[in-house]
C-alpha positions in Angstrom: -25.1 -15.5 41.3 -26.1 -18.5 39.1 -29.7 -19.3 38.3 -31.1 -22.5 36.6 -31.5 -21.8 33.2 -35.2 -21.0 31.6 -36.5 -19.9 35.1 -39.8 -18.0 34.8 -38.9 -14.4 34.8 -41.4 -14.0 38.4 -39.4 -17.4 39.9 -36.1 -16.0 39.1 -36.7 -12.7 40.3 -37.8 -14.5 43.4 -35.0 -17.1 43.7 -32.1 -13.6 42.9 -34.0 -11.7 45.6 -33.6 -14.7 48.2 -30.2 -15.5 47.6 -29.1 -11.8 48.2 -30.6 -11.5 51.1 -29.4 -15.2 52.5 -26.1 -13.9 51.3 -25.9 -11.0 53.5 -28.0 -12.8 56.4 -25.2 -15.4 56.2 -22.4 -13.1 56.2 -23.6 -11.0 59.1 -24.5 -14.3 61.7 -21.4 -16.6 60.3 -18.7 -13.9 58.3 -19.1 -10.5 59.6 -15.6 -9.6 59.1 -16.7 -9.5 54.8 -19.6 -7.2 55.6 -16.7 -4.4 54.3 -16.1 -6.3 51.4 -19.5 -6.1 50.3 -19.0 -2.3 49.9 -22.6 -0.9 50.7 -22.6 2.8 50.1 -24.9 5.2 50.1 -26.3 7.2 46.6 -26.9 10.9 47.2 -28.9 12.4 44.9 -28.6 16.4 43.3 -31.9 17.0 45.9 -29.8 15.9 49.0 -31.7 12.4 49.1 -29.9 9.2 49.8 -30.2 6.2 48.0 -28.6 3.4 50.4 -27.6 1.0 51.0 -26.7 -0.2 47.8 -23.8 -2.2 47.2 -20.8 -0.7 45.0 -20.6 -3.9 43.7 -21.3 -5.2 40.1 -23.5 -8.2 40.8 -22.8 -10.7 37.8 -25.9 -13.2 37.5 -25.5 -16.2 35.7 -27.8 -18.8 34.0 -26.6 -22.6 33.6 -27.7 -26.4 34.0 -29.4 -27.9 37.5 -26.0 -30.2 37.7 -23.9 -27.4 37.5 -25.8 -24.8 40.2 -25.0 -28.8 42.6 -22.0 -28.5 41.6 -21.2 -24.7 42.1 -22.8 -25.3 45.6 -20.2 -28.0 46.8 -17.4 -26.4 45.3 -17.9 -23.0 46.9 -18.2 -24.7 50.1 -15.1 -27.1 49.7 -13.3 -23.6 48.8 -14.2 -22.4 51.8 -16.1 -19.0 50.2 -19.3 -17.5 51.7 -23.0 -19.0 49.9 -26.1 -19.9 50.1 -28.6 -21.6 47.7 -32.5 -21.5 47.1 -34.5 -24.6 46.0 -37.9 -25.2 44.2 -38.8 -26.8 47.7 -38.3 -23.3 49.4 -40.9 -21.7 47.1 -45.4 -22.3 47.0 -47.5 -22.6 50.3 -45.9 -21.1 53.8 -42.6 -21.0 55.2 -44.1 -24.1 57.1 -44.8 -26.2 53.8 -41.5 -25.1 52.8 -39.4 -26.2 55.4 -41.6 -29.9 56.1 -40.8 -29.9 51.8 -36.7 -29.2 52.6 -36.9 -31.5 55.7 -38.4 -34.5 53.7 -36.2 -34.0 50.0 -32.3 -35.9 50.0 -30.3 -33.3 48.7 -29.5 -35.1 45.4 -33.4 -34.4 45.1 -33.6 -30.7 45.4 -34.5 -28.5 42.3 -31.6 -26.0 42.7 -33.3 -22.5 41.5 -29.7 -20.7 42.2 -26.8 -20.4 43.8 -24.9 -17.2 45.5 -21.3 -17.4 46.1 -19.4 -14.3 47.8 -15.5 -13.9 47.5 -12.3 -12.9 45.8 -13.2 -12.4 41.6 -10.0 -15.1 41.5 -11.5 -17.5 43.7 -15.0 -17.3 42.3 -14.6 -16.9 38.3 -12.9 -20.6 37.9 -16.1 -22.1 39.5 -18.8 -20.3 37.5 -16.8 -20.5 34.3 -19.8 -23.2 32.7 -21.9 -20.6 33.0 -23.4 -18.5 30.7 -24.8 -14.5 31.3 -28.5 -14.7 32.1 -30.0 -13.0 29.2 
């Protein structure tokens, strides 16, 4: 996952919490057959609890430029690998305002808040090699 760089904690926690669940939304309706891949497992705990799902996955998040979260976006699609993105225009008012906001903005005008790409660590790594860890 890369976010836009100097988010607002709250809007970043926001945009990281949309884009996993888009992820997995998109995965289920258009990829099921990597619903696997995302290993979710469940945590048992000494008292007999559980604790799932989680994913076994390491979720690396990322911090870079607006141009390169565009960028990141097309490639992943062009490479064929499972994403989704989140905008500034899907965020203030109600899903309504949000969508009349999406339906009116070119995309060379959206405010890219992040980016989620799923897929093999050899497919993904050479895209998101601008960015940097979010600290």
């Amino acid at each position: 996952m890369a976010l836009k760089a100097k988010l607002d904690p709250g809007v970043a926690t926001n945009a990281a919490s949309h884009l996993c669940l888009g992820l997995v939304a998109k995965a289920a309706a258009e990829r099921p057959e990597l619903l696997p891949h995302m290993s979710f497992l469940d945590f048992p705990d000494a008292d007999a609890g559980t604790h799932a799902p989680v994913s076994g996955l390491s979720l690396v998040v990322l911090e870079g430029r607006p141009a390169w979260l565009r960028r990141l976006r097309g490639e992943a699609s062009a490479a064929g690998l499972l994403s989704t993105d989140f905008t500034g225009q899907m965020t203030g008012g109600s899903y309504a305002d949000q969508l009349e906001r999406m339906r009116r903005t070119p995309e060379s005008e959206l405010d890219y808040y992040g980016v989620a790409v799923f897929g093999p660590r050899d497919a993904v790594d050479p895209l998101t090699k601008k960015f940097s860890l979010l600290r």
